[in-house]
Structures are given as structure tokens and as C-alpha cells.
C-alpha positions, -999 to +999 in steps of 0.1 A: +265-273+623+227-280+632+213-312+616+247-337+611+268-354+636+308-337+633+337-358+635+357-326+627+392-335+645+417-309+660+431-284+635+464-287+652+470-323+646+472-316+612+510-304+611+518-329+636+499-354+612+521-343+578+551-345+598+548-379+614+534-391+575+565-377+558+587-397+581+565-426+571+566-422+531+591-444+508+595-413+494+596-386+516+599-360+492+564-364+478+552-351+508+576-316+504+555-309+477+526-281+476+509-261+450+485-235+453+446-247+447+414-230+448+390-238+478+362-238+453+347-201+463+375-185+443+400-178+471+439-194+470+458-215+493+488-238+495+480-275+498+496-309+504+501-333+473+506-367+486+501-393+462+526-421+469+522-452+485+527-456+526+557-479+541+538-497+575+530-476+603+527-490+634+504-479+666+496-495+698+466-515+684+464-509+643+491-509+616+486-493+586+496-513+560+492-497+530+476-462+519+470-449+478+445-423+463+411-440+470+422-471+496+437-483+526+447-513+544+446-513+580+453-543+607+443-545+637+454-567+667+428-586+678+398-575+698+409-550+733+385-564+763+371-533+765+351-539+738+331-568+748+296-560+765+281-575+800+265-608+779+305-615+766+301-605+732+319-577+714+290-548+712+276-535+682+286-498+696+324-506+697+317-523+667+306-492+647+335-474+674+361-496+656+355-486+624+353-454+634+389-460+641+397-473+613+387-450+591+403-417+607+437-433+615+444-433+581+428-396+577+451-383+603+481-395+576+465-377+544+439-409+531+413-384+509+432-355+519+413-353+551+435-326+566+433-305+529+395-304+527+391-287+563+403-260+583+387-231+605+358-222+585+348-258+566+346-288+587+333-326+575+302-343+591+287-382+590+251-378+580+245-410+574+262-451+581+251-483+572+263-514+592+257-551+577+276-575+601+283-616+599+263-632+624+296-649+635+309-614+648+283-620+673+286-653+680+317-667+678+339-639+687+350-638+725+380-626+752+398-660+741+394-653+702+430-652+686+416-630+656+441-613+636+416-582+615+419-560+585+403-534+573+396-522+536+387-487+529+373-478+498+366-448+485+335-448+466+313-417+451+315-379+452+287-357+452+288-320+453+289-317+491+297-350+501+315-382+490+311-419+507+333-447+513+335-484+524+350-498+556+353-539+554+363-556+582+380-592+578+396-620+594+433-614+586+445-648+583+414-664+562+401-630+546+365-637+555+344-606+559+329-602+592+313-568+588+312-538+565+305-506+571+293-478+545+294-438+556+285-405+537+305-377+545+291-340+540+317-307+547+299-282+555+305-243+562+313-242+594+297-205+604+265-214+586+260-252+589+248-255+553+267-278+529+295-265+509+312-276+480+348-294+478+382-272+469+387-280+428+415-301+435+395-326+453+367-322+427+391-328+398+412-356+416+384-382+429+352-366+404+376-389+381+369-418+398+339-444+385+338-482+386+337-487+420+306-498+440+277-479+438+257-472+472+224-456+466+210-463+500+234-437+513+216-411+497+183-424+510+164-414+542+159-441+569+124-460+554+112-466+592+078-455+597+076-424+624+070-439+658+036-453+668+014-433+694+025-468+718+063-466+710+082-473+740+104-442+753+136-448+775+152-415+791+190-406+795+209-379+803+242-370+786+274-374+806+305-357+795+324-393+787+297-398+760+307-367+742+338-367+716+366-333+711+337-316+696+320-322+727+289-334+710+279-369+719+298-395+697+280-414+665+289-445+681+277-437+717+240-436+698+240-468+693+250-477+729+215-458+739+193-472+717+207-509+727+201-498+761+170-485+753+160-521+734+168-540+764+145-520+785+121-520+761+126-562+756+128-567+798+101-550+804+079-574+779+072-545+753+086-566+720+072-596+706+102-625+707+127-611+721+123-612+762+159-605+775+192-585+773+193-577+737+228-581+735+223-619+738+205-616+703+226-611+672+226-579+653+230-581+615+225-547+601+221-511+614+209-479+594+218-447+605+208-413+598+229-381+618+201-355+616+210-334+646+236-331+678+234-332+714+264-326+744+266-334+779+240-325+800+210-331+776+183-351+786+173-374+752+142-394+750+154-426+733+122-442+715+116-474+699+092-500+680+089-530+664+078-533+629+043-553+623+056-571+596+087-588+606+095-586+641+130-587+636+131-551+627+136-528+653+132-493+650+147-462+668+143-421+672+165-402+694+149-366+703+161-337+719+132-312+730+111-332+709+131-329+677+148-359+662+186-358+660+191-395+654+169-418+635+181-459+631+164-492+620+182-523+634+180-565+621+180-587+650+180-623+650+153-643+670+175-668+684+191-657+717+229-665+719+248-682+749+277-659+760+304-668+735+331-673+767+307-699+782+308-716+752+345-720+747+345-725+783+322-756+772+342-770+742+372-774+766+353-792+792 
């Protein structure tokens, strides 16, 4: 699985997944129903047909409202404290971890047949995830916030080894989008690493489906120039609680290094305008590209730059043994940001 990050889940939640779904269906009896498909390499085996709508399912913090062929609803309820960083504000990495969320919760129940298109010899991989966020995420959003927040998925293009989708993230009560989130999805073989094509029935059911939003930045590379010979490089070791099932460090958890790595990098006077914690400055969009993997006990080099022509960009490369696993290009604003709990602290003074 060299050069993409896996968020292959456990095989065995899969029957535990169709069972809990069935129970969840209007119409149960859809999901009684299999046929025999090809896997695309000529070979035979039963599958799942779901196709009906899902009744509400509730979970500790999300609720799936609703789940068809190419989209999902989700709610979520409200923002866990967990998630807010040291400056107060809800981090960028749980952020892109929410999302994360979002997107697989629905996957466990059957949303793009996640549990069809995988098994023990093909797996599915992120290789690459755009972030564009509302400024008021940052700024606004606090321990005190009563925010209600929905998700859209989307499903949006297939290729022959990978498809891509849209997460939106909105305030439940007045709809407004506060962040969106765009991933490509490759499976891959999991013996060789190389892509592999789709099983026919996926092929046939969502190769069917145009209109929706095209995303051809998700087929680019990141345009961030390689790193100057003066980059600054921030060192940490991979700890076991950074690593998912897969025990390969977590997309997420990247961008919780290179955040740490900006804020050394901004303490320590190396970027022009921005002089403190950057998670006092608001983020607006992050591009991501999975090229490798790394597990606990690695030792990464975390690198970063600024570009020359608008100093709001800030650039990031993630190497292992000198080879890049993670490459990113970040927006920052130049304004720092007062904790958002001092200033609802303020407004009821």
C-alpha cells in the first residue's frame, strides 16, 4: 500500500454493519437481497443491493438522517470539547477529523457500497483532500457555541481506480456553510499497492452518474514549489495514539504536525507576519496530497515555507528517510484572533 494513506476499516465490521443497517431500513427487506456480480477481474461473488432510503439512526454524537445512492445527511450535536485547541478555537485537525467522521459513519451503513467494494485482497485509500473553511469556523465558534451541524455528502465523479465525493458542513438551524471538504478515493490491490479497478456493479451503478460538480483539482498534484534550501524543518516522533486500526498514522493527525510545526516555525521568527501560536490565526483552505505512510515509532522531518508572493500561503512536506509521504499548502489569514471564549466572556461583561 506504498504511496496513499489507507482508511481501510475492519473486515469484520462489515456483517455487524449489514445487520445493524437492516434493522434501520423502512424496508428491511431490501437489504435481504444479493445477486451475484463480477469483481471486475472476471471472478464471482455474492453482494449486497441496498438501494432504499434510511429511517434516522441515532449515535452518541451524529444522526444519520437520511442515506440514497449518491448522498447523505448527517447531524451532528454540536462541537465535543475535545476538539477545541490550547488558543480556544476548534482545530483545523479535528476539523478535517470530523469530517472524517462524517463520511465513514455512513460507509459503515452501505453509503457507496463501502463494505461491497473491499475485502481481503482490495482495500480503499485517500490520496488526496481539499479543505476550504468559513473564517467564522475559526472565529466565532467556542465551548459556549449552541451550534446544531449537518453534513452533506455528495458523491461526485468516478474514474477507473478511484471516485471523489463532497463533505459540506453547515449550521443546522440557518443552513449556512461553514466548511467543505472534497476527497479522492483510490482502491487499490491490496498485495501489490497498485490501483485496481472497481467490481462492474459499481462501474455500471455510479459510471451513470453526471451533472454533479465537477472537481478537477482533485486530480491535480499539490502546485507548491519543493522546499527552499532555507525551509524550516521541525522533528517528531510517531507515538502509537497518532496511528489509526491500520496502525499507520491518521490523515488527520498530519495536519496536527504541520500546525505544530507552523507554530515553531512562526515562534521562532522564521515567517514574515505571523509571530505567534498559529492557531490564533484563521485557516481558510488546506490542500492535501497522501503520497506515502508512516506508524509509530518513525521519526518524520516536518518541513515548511512561506511563499514569496503572498505570505499568506504556507507550505508543508512531511518526509520519512528523506522521502515525502505528505505534501500540503495551507491559507492563513494575517489577522491574529482573540480566543473566541475570551470574547464571549467579553460580550457578557
Amino acid at each position: 500500500m506504498d504511496g496513499y494513506q489507507s482508511i481501510r476499516v475492519y473486515e469484520k465490521l462489515s456483517v455487524l454493519c449489514r445487520q445493524e443497517r437492516a434493522k434501520a431500513l423502512q424496508s428491511p427487506e431490501e437489504s435481504d437481497r444479493h445477486s451475484e456480480r463480477t469483481n471486475g477481474q472476471g471472478a464471482v461473488f455474492s453482494v449486497e443491493i441496498w438501494t432504499g432510503p434510511c429511517s434516522p439512526v441515532l449515535m452518541s454524537h451524529c444522526k444519520i438522517q437520511s442515506m440514497e445512492n449518491d448522498m447523505a445527511v448527517i447531524t451532528l450535536h454540536g462541537v465535543p470539547y475535545a476538539e477545541f485547541d490550547r488558543t480556544g478555537h476548534w482545530s483545523i485537525w479535528t476539523i478535517a477529523k470530523t469530517f472524517e467522521a462524517a463520511s465513514l459513519i455512513p460507509s459503515y451503513y452501505g453509503f457507496l457500497h463501502f463494505n461491497e467494494i473491499q475485502d481481503d485482497c482490495y482495500g480503499l485509500v485517500v490520496r488526496k483532500q481539499v479543505l476550504r473553511l468559513n473564517p467564522k469556523l475559526h472565529q466565532t465558534t467556542c465551548i459556549f457555541s449552541k451550534l446544531m451541524l449537518k453534513v452533506d455528502l455528495q458523491f461526485l465523479s468516478l474514474g477507473k481506480t478511484s471516485y471523489s465525493f463532497a463533505a459540506r458542513l453547515k449550521d443546522a438551524d440557518t443552513g449556512e456553510l461553514l466548511a467543505e471538504n472534497f476527497l479522492k478515493i483510490v482502491r487499490i490491490n491490496k498485495k501489490t499497492g497498485r490501483a485496481a479497478g472497481f467490481p462492474s456493479f459499481f462501474q455500471e451503478k455510479y459510471g451513470r452518474i453526471d451533472g454533479n460538480e465537477k472537481v478537477p483539482f482533485l486530480d491535480e498534484r499539490n502546485g507548491s514549489s519543493d522546499p527552499p534550501l532555507d525551509a524550516y524543518i521541525y522533528n517528531v516522533r510517531v507515538h502509537r495514539s497518532d496511528t489509526d486500526q491500520n496502525s499507520h498514522v491518521n490523515q488527520s493527525t498530519y495536519v496536527k504536525y504541520c500546525m505544530d510545526c507552523a507554530t515553531e516555525a512562526a515562534m521562532n521568527k522564521y515567517y514574515k507576519n505571523f509571530d505567534s501560536d498559529m492557531c490564533m490565526y484563521t485557516t481558510t483552505k488546506w490542500e492535501m496530497d497522501y503520497i506515502g505512510e508512516s506508524g509509530a515509532g518513525d521519526l518524520l522531518d516536518v518541513v515548511t515555507w512561506q511563499s514569496n508572493d503572498d505570505a499568506r500561503i504556507i507550505s508543508f512536506s512531511i518526509q520519512l528517510n528523506k522521502r515525502e509521504i505528505f505534501r500540503a499548502t495551507s491559507a492563513f489569514e494575517l489577522q491574529k484572533q482573540i480566543s473566541p471564549v475570551k470574547r464571549h466572556r467579553n460580550a457578557k461583561l
